[in-house]
Each structure stands twice: as structure tokens, then as C-alpha cells.
gemmi code that builds the backbone of each chain (N, CA, C; Angstrom):
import gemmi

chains = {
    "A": [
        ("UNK", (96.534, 167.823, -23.130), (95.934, 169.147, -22.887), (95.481, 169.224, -21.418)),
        ("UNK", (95.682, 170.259, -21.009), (95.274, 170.594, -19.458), (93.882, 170.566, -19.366)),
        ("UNK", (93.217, 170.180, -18.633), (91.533, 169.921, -18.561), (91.021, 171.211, -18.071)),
        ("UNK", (89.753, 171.320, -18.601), (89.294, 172.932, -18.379), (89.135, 172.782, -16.492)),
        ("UNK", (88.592, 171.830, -16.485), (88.180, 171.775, -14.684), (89.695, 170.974, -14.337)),
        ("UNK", (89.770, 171.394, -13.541), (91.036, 170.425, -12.790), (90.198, 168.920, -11.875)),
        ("UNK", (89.056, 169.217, -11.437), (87.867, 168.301, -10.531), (86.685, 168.748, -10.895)),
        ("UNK", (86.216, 168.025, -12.005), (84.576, 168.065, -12.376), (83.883, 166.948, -11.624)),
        ("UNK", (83.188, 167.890, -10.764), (82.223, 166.798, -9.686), (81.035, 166.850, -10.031)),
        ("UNK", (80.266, 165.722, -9.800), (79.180, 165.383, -10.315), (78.116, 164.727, -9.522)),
        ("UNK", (76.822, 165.634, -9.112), (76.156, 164.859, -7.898), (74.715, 164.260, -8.271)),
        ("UNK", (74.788, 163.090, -8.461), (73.219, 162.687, -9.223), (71.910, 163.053, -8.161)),
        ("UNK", (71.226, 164.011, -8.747), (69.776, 164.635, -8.139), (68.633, 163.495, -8.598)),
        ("UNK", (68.919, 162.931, -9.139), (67.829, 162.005, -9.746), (66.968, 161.936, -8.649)),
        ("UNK", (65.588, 161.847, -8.700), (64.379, 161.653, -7.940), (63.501, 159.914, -8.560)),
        ("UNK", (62.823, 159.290, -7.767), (62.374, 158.133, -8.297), (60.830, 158.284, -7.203)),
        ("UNK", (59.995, 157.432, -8.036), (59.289, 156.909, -7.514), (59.338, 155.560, -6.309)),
        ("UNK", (58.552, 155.580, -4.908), (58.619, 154.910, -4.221), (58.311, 153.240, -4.632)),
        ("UNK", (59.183, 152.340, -4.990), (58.600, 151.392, -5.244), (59.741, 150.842, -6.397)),
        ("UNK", (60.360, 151.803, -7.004), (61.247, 151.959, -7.947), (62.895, 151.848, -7.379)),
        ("UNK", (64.130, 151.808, -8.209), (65.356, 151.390, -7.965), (65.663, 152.879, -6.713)),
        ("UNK", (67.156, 153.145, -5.832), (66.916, 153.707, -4.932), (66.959, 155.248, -5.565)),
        ("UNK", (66.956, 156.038, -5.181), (66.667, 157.683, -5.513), (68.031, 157.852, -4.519)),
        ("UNK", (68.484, 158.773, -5.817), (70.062, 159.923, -4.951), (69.277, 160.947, -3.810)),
        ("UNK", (68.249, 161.556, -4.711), (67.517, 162.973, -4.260), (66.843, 162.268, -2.924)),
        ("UNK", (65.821, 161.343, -2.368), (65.604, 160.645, -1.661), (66.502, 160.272, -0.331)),
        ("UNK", (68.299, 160.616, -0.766), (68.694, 160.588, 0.184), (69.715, 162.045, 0.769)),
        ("UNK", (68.943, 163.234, -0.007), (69.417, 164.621, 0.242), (70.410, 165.143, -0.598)),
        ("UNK", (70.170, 164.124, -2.183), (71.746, 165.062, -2.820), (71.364, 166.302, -3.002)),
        ("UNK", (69.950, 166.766, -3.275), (70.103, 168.209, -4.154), (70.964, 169.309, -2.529)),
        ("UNK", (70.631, 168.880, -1.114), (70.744, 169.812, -0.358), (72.496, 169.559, -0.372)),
        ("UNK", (73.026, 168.390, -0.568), (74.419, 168.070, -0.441), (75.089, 168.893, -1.547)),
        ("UNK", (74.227, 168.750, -2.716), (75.100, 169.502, -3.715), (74.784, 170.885, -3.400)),
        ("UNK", (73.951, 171.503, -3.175), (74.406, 172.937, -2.193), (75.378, 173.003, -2.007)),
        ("UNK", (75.375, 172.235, -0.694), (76.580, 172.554, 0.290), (78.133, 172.189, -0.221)),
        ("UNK", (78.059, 171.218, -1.047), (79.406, 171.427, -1.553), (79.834, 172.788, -2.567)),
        ("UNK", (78.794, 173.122, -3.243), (78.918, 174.175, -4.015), (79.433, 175.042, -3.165)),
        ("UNK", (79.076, 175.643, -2.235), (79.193, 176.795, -1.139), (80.374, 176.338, -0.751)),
        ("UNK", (80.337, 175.197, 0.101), (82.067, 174.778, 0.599), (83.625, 175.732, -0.604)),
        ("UNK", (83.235, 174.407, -2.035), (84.162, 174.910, -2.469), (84.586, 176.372, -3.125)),
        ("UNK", (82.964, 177.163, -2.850), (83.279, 178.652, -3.341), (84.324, 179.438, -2.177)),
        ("UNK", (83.698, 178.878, -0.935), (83.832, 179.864, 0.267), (85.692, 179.028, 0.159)),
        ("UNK", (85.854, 178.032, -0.517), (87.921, 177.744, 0.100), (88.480, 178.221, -1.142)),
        ("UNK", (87.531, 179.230, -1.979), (88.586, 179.855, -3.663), (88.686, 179.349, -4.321)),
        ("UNK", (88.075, 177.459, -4.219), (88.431, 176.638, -4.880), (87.824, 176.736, -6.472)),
        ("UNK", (86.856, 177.435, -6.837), (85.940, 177.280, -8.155), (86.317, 178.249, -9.047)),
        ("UNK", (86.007, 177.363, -10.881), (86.261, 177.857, -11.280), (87.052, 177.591, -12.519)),
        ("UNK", (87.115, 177.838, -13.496), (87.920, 177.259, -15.075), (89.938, 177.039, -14.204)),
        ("UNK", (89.828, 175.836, -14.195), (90.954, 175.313, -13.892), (91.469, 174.879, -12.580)),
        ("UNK", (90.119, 175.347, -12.020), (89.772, 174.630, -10.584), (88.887, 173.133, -10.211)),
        ("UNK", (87.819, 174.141, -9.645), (86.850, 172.997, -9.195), (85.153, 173.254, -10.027)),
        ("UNK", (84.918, 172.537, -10.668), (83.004, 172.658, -10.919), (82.364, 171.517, -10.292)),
        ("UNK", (81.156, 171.825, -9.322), (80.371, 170.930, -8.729), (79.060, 171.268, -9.374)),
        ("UNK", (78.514, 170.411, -10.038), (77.801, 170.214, -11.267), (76.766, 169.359, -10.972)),
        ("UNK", (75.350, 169.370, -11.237), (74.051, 168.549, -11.022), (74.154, 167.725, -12.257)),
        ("UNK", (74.000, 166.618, -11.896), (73.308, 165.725, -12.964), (72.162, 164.772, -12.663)),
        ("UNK", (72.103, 164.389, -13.559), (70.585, 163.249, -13.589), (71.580, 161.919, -13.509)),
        ("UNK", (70.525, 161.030, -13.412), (70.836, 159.621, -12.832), (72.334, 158.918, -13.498)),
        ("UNK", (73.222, 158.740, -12.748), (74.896, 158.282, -12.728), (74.596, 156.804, -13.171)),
        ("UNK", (73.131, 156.216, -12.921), (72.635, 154.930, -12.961), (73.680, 153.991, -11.641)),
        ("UNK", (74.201, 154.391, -10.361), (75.093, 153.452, -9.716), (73.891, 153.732, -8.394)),
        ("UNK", (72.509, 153.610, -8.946), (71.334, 153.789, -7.873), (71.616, 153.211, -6.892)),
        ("UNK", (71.915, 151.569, -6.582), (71.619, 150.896, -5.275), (72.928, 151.003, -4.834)),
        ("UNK", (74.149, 151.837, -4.805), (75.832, 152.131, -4.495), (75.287, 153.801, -4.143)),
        ("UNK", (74.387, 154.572, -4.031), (74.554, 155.604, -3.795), (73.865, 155.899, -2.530)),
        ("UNK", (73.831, 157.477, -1.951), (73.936, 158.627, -3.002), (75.375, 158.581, -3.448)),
        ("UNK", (75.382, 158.929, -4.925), (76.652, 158.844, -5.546), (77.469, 160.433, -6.621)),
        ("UNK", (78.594, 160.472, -6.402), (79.373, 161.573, -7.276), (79.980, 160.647, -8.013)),
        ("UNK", (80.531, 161.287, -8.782), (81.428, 161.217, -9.985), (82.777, 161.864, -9.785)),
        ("UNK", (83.895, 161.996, -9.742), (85.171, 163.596, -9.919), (85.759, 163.097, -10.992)),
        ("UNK", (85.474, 163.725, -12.224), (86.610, 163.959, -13.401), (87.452, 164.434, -13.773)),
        ("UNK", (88.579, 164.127, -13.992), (89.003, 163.020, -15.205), (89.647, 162.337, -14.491)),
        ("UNK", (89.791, 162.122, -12.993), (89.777, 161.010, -12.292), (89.449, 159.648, -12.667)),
        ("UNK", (87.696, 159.993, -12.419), (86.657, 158.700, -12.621), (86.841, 158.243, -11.039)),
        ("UNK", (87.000, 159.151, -9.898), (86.839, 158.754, -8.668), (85.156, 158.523, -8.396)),
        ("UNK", (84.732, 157.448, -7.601), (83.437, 157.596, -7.346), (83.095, 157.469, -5.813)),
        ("UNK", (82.211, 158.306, -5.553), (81.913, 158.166, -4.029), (80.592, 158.197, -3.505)),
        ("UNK", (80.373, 157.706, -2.505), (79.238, 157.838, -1.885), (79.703, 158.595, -0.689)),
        ("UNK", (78.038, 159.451, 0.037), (78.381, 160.238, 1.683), (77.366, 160.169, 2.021)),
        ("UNK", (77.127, 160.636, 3.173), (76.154, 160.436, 3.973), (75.622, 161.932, 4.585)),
        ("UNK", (76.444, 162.836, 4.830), (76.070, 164.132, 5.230), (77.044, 165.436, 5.070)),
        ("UNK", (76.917, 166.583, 5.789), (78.223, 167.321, 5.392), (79.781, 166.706, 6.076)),
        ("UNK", (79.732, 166.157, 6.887), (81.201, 166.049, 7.408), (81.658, 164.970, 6.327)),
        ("UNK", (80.750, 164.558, 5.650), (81.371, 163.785, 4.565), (82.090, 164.373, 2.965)),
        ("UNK", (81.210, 165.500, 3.419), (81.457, 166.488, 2.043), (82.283, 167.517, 2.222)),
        ("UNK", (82.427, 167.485, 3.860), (83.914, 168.427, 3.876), (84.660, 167.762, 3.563)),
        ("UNK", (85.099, 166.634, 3.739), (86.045, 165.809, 3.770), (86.516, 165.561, 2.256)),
        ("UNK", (85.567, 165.589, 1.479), (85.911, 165.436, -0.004), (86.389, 166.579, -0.364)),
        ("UNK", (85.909, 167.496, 0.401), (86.425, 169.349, -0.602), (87.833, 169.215, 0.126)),
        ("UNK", (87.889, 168.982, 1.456), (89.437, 169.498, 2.035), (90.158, 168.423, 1.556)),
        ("UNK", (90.264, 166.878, 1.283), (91.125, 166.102, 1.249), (91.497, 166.091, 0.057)),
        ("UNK", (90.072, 165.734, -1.231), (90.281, 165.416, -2.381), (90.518, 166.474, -3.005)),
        ("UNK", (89.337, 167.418, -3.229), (89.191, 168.645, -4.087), (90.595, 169.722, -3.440)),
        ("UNK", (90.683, 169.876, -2.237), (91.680, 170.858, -1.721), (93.134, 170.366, -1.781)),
        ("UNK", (93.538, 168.895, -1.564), (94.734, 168.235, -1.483), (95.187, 167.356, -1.812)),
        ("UNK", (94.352, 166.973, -2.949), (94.472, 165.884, -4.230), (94.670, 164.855, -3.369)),
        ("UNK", (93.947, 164.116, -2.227), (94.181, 163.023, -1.618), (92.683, 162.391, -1.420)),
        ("UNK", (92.684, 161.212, -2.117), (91.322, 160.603, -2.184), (91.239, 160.138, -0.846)),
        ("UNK", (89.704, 160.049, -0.733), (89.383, 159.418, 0.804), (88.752, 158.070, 0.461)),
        ("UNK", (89.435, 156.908, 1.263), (89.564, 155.574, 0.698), (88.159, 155.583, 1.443)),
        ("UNK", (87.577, 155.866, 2.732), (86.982, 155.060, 3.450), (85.143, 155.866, 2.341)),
        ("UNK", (85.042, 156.741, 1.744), (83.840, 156.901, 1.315), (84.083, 156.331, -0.499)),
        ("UNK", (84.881, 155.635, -0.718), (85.342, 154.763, -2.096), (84.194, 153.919, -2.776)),
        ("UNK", (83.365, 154.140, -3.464), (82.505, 153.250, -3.752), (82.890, 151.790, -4.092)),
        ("UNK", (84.144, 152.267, -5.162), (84.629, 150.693, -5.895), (86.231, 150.968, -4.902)),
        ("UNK", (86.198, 149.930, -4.190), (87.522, 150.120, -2.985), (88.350, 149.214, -3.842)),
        ("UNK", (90.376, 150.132, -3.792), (91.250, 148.835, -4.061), (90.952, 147.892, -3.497)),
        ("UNK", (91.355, 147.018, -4.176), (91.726, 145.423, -3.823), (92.958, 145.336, -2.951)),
        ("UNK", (92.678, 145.348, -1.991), (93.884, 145.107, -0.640), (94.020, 144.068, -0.111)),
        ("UNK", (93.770, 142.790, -1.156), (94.111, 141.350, -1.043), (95.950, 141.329, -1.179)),
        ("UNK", (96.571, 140.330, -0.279), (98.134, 140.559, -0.490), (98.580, 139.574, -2.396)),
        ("UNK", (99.205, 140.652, -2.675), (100.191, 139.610, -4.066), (99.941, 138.576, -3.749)),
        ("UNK", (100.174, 137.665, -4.716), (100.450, 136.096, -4.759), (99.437, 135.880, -4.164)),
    ],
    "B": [
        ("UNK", (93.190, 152.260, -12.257), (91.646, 151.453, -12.349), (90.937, 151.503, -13.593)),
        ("UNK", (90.453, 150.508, -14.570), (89.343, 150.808, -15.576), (88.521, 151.556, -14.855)),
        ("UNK", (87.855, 152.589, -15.589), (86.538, 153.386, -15.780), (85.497, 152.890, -16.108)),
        ("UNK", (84.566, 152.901, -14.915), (83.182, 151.807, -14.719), (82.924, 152.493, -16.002)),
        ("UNK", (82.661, 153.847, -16.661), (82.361, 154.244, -18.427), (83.426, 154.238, -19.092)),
        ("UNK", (83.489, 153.693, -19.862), (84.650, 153.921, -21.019), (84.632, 155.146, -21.499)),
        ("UNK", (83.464, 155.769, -21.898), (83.129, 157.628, -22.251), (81.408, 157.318, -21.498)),
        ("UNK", (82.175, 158.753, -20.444), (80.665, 158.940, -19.974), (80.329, 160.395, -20.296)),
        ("UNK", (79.122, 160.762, -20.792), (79.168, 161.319, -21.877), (77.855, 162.774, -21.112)),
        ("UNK", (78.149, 164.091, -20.922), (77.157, 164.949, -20.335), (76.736, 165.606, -20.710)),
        ("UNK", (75.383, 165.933, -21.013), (74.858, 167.121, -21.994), (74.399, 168.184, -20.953)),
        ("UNK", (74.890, 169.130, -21.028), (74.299, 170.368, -20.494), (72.873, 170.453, -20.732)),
        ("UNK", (71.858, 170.579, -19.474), (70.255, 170.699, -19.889), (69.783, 171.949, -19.465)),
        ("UNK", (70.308, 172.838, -19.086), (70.358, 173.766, -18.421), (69.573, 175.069, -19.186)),
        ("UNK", (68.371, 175.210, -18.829), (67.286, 176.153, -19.639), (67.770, 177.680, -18.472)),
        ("UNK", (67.949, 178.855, -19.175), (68.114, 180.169, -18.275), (66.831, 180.926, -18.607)),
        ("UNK", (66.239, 182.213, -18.237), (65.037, 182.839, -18.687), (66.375, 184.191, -20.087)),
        ("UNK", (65.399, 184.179, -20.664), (65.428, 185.645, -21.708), (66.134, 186.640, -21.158)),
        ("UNK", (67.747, 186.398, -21.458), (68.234, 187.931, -21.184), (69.151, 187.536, -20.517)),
        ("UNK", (69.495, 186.575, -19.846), (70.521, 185.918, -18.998), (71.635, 185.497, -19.927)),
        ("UNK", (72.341, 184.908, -19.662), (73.762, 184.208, -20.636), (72.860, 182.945, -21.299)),
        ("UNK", (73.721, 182.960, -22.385), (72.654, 181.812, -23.820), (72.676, 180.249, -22.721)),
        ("UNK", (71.635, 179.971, -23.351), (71.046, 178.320, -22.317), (70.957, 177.301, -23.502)),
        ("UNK", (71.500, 176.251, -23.128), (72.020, 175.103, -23.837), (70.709, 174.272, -24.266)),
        ("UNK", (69.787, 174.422, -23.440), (68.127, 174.312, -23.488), (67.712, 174.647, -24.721)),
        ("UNK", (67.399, 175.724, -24.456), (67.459, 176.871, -25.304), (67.446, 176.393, -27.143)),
        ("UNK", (68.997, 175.464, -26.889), (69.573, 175.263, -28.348), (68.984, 173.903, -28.591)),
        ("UNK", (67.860, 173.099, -28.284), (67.389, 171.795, -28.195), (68.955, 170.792, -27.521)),
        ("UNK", (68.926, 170.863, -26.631), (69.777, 169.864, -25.886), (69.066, 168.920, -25.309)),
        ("UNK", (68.025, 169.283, -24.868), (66.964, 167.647, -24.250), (66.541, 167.183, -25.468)),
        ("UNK", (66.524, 167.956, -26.574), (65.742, 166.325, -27.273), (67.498, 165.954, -28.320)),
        ("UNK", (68.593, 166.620, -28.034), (69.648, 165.725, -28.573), (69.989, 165.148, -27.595)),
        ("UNK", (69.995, 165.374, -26.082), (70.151, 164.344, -25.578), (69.621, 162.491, -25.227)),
        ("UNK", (68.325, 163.226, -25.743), (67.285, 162.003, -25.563), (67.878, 160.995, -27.310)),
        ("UNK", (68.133, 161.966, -28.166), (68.512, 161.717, -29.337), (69.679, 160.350, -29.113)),
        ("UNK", (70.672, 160.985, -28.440), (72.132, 160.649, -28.567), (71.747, 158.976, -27.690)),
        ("UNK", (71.129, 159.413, -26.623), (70.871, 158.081, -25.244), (70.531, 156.745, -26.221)),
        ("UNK", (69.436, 157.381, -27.605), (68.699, 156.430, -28.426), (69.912, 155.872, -29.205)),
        ("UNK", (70.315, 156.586, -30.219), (71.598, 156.022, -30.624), (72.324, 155.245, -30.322)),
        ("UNK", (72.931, 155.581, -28.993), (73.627, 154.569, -28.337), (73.287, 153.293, -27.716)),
        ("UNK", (72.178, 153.512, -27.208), (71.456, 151.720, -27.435), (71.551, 151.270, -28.449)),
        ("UNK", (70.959, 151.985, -29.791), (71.071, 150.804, -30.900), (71.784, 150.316, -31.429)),
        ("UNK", (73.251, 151.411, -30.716), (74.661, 150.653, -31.478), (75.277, 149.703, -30.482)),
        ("UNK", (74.438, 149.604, -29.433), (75.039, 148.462, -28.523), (75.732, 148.829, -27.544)),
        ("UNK", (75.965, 150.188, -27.276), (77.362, 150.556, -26.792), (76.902, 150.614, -25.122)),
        ("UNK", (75.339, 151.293, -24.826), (75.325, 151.625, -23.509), (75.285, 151.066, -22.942)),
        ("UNK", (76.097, 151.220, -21.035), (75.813, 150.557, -20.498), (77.859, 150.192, -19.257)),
        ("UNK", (77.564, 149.600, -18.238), (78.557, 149.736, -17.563), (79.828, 149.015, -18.406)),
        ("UNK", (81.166, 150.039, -18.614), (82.418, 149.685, -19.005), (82.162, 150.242, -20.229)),
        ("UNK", (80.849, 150.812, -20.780), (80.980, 151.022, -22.286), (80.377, 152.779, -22.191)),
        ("UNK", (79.242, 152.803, -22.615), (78.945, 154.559, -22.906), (77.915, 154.485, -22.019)),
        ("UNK", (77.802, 156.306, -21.189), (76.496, 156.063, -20.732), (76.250, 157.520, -20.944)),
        ("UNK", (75.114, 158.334, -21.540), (74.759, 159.472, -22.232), (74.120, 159.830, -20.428)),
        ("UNK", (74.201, 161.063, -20.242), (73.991, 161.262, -18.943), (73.451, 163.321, -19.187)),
        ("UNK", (72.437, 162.774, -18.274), (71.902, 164.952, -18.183), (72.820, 165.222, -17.182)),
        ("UNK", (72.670, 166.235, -17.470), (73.509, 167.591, -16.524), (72.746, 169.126, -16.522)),
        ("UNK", (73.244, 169.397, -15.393), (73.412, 170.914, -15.440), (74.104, 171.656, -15.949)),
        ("UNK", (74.286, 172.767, -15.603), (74.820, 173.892, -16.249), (76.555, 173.632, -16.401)),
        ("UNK", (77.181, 173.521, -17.443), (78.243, 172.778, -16.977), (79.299, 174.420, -17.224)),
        ("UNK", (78.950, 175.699, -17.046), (79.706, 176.713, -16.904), (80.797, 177.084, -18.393)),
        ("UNK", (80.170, 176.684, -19.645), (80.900, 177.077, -21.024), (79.132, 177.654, -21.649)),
        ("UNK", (78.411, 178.383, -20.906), (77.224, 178.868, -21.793), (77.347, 179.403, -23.002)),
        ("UNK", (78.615, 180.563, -22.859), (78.891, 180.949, -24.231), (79.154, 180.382, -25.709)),
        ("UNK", (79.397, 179.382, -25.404), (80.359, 177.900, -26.308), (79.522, 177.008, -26.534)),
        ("UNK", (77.996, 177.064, -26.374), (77.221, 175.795, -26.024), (76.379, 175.558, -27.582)),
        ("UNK", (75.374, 175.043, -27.873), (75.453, 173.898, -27.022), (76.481, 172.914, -26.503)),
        ("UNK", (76.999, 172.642, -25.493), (77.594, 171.978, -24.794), (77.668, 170.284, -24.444)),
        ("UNK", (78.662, 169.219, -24.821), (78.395, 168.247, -23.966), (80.340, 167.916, -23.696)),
        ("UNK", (80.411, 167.294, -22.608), (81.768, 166.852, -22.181), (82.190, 165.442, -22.213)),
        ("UNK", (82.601, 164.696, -22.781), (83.139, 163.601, -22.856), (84.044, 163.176, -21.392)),
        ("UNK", (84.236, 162.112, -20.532), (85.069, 161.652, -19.818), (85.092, 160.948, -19.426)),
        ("UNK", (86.452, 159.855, -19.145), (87.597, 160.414, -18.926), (88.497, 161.326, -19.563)),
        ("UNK", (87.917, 161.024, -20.604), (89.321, 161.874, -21.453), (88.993, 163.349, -21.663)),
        ("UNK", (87.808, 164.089, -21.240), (87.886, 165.690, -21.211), (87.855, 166.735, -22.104)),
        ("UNK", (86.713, 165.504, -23.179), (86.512, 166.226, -24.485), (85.747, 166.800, -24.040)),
        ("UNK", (85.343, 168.500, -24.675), (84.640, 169.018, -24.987), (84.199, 169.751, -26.289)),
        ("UNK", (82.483, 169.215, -26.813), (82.066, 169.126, -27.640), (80.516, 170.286, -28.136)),
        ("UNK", (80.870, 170.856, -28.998), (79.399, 171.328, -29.821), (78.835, 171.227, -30.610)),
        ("UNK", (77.498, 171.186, -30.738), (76.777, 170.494, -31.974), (75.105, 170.920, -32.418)),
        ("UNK", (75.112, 171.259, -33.385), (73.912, 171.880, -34.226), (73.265, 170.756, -33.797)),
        ("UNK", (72.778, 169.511, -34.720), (71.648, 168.623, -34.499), (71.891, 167.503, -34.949)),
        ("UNK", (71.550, 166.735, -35.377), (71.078, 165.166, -35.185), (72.609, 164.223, -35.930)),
        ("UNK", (72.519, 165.053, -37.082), (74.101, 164.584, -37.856), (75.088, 164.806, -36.964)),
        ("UNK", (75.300, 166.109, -36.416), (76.724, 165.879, -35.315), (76.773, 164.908, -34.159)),
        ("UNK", (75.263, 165.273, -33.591), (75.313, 163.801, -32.766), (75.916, 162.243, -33.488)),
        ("UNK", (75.806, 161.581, -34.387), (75.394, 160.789, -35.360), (77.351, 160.267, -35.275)),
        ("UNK", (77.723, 161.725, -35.863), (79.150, 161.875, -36.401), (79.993, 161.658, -34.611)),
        ("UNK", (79.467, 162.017, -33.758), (80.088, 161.986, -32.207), (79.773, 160.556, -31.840)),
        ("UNK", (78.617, 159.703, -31.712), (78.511, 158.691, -31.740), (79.090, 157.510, -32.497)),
        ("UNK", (79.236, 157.760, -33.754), (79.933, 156.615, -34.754), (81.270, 156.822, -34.559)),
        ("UNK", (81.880, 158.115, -34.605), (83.143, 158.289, -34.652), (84.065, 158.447, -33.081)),
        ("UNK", (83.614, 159.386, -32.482), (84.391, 159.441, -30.910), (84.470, 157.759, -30.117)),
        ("UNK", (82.242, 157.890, -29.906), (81.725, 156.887, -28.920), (82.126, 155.153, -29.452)),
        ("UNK", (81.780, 155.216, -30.677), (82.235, 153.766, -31.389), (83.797, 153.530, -31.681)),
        ("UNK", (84.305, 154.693, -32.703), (85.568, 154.123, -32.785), (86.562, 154.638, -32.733)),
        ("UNK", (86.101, 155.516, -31.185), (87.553, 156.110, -30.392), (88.099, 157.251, -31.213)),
        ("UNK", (87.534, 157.799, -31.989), (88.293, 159.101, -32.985), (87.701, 159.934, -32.512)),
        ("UNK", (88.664, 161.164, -32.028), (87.956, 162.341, -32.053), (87.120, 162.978, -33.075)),
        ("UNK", (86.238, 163.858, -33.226), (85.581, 164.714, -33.788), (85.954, 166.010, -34.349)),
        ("UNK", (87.161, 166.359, -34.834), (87.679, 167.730, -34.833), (86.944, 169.036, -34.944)),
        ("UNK", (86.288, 168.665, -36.004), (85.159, 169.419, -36.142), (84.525, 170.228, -35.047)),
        ("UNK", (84.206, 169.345, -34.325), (83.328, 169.853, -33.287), (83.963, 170.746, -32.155)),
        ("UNK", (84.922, 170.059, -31.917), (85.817, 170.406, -30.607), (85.597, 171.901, -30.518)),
        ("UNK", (85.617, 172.229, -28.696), (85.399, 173.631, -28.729), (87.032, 174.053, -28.151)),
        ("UNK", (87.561, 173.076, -27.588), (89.040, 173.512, -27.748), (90.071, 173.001, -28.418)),
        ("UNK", (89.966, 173.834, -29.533), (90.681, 173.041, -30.552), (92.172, 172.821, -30.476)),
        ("UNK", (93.083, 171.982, -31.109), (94.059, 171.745, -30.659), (94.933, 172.751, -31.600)),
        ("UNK", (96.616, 173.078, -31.184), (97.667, 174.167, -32.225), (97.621, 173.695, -32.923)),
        ("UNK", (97.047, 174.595, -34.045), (97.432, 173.930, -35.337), (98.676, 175.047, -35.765)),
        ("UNK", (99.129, 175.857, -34.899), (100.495, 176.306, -35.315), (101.532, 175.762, -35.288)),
        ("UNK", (102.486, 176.145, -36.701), (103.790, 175.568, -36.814), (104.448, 175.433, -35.563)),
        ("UNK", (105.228, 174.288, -35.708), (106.320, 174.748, -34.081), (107.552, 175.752, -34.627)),
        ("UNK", (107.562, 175.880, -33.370), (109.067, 177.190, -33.673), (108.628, 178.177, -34.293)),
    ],
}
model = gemmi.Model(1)
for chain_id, residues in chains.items():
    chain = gemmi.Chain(chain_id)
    for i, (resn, *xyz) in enumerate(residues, 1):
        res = gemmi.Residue()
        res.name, res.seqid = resn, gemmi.SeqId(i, " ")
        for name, pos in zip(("N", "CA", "C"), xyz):
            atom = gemmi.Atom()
            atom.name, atom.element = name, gemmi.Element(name[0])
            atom.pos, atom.b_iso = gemmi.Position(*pos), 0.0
            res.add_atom(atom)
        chain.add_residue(res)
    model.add_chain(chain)
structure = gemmi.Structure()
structure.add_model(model)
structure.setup_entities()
């Protein structure tokens, strides 16, 4: 069956106490997930059979983040600011081409044998 | 690549005010979610490579809700209370069977041809 989202993204807002494992929100997801929201409205991209960029609570991959999710992938990423989050809307979300270098869990690019 | 979740699992938490499109809130989704999270500890399952019950936002099927999405695989699911959870947990989360029942997109059940 064709998936209702074509890229269900997922940006953990989770907030923590200082002292506690690291916080997504702590390192600007709620303003990141804005801005991707807006990104992918303003490129047509959203939408039942498109793109949903979606809040969630804790992904639990705390000390690997700030962290997304893209489903039914199961791509996971970390960023750091918007040129990171353009980069996910134009490469991944816009041209189905993952961006290796923000990869949380990176191939194994050890040679065969 | 395996999927750091085997089913990672999202409940819409998403409360709207009176008069807006129906809110998944609304239909007790925080305390089946808190419900479902419990469950799944006691069956052993949560946790990385296996299930992880996860909040969300508004995941954009308000009409259809209460709402939760299964993925990788891109189920989407609705459910009155504690038994459907129960029946989604033993049956999807434990032993890989869909839920028919529940499904909000159900599959043809028309003849071919």
C-alpha cells in the first residue's frame, strides 16, 4: 500500500531538566521544527502523499541528538541549524537523496573482506 | 539497514479548543498512551531494536482519530480504549499480526476483476 505521507518527519521537542540526559528542545528543535514546517510548505512540498513534519516527544536517541526521525525510511538525523534543515528539505524531502554527512547511524564504509 | 525500532509506535496528543476539527486529546489519547508505554514494558518488548510507544503531535488524520501510526511499516490505527490497545499490543506489537479491525485504511476487500 502506498503510505499516506510519502516522508513523515519527526522532530523530538522533548525539554529536560538541567542535570538530566541531553534535551532536543535545549538545543532549538521546537524553533527548527518551525522552520522546517515553513520550508517544506513554502517548496509545495506538504501534505497527504507528500511531506508531514510532525512534533514529537522524546525519540529517546537523547545523547545522538538534536534528533529526527523520516518515515518509512527509518532515516535518522541530527542538525545543527537552518542550513542544515535546508539541506534535508532540498536533498532528502525534495530529491529523495539522503545526506550522509548529518547520518546519525553512518554506513559502514569499511572495505569487503 | 535494521530499524533502531522494530515498530515505533505514535500517538497523536494533540488537544484543539471547542469548535475546531475533533482532537485526539479530546478522545483520552494521553492516558492510552501512557496506557500502551505501560503495557509494553511489561511484555518486555520496549526498548532499542524492539517497540518504543512515542507522543506526538498532531499527526493531520483528526477526522479518523483517535489516531496512532505504526512504523516502519505505516500502519495506521484507531482505538476506543484499553482492550484495543491490549489487542494492538499482543497482536501487531508482540506477534507481528495486523489488527484489521482497527485499521483506518482498510485493505480491498473487493473481488478482483
Amino acid at each position: 500500500m502506498t503510505p499516506y505521507f510519502e516522508h513523515h518527519v519527526f522532530f523530538c521537542l522533548n525539554r529536560r531538566d538541567p542535570g538530566d540526559r541531553p534535551s532536543c528542545a535545549n538545543c532549538g528543535s521546537e524553533k527548527m521544527q518551525e522552520y522546517a514546517k515553513k520550508r517544506v510548505k513554502q517548496a509545495g512540498l506538504a501534505g497527504p502523499g507528500k511531506v508531514r513534519i510532525n512534533k514529537a516527544g522524546c525519540l529517546d536517541r537523547c545523547e545522538e541528538g538534536p534528533v529526527i526521525v523520516i518515515y518509512p525510511q527509518g532515516t535518522w538525523y541530527t542538525y545543527v541549524d537552518e542550513t542544515d534543515i535546508d539541506e534535508i528539505v532540498e536533498s532528502h524531502l525534495a530529491g529523495g537523496k539522503i545526506v550522509e554527512r548529518l547520518l546519525i547511524d553512518k554506513p559502514d564504509t569499511k572495505p569487503a573482506g
